[in-house]
N, C-alpha and C positions, 0 to 999 in steps of 0.2 A: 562555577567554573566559567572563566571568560572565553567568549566563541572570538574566534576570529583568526586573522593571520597574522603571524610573528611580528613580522615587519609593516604594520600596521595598516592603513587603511587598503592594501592595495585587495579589489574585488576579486576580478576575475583572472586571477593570476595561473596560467599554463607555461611549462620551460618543461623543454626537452618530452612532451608527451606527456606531461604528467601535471596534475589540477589538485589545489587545496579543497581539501572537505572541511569543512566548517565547525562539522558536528565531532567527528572523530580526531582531528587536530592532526591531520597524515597530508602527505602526497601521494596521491595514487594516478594509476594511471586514467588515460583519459577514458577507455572506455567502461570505466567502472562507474559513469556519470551519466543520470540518462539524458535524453535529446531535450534542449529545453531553447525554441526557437526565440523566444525575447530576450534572453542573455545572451553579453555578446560575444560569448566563444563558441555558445550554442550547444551550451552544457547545463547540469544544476550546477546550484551549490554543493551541495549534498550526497552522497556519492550513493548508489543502490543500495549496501549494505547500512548506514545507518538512516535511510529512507524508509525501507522495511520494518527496520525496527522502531521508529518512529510511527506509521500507519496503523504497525499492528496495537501497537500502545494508544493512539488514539479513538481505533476502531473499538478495543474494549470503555475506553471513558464515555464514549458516547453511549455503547450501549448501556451501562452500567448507571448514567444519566437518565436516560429514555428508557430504561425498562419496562416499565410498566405499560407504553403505550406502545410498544414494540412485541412482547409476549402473544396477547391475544392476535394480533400480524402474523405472527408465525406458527402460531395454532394452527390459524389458518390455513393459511399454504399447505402446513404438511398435511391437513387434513384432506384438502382438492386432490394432493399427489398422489396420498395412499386412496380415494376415491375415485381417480385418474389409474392409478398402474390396475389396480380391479377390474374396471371394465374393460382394461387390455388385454386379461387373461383372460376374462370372460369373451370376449370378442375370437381368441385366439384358440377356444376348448379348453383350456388349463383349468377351467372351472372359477372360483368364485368364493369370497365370503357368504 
């Protein structure tokens, strides 16, 4: 699918409140775009919604890439937490593993 806008190279195109998203091929309005100071309407390209769904899909490739060296990382972690919320019972009289 080709990204971009209809009427060809124009970037940063806003008329009447309302911003091209790149990815969804829509006009929307502007404030469906988050703040993006180096662009210069001071918008994304990208609108929230297919922001989101773009991070969350990249957020699985990465881990899905790095798994292996990310697993025992979060062994971790959850291991200090549930070692962490214990001594807070125990501190508190709730008692204890």
């Amino acid at each position: 699918m080709k990204r971009g806008h209809p009427s060809g190279s124009i970037r940063h195109l806003t008329q009447n409140g309302q911003k091209w998203c790149f990815v969804c091929q829509q006009y929307k309005d502007i404030v469906e775009f988050y703040h993006n100071r180096a662009s210069k309407d001071g918008r994304a390209s990208v609108c929230k919604a297919c922001k989101g769904g773009y991070e969350k899909e990249r957020q699985a490739l990465y881990y899905l890439k790095h798994r292996e060296e990310l697993l025992p990382k979060h062994r971790e972690s959850a291991a200090a937490s549930r070692h962490r919320y214990s001594l807070e019972k125990v501190s508190k009289g709730e008692g204890g593993k």
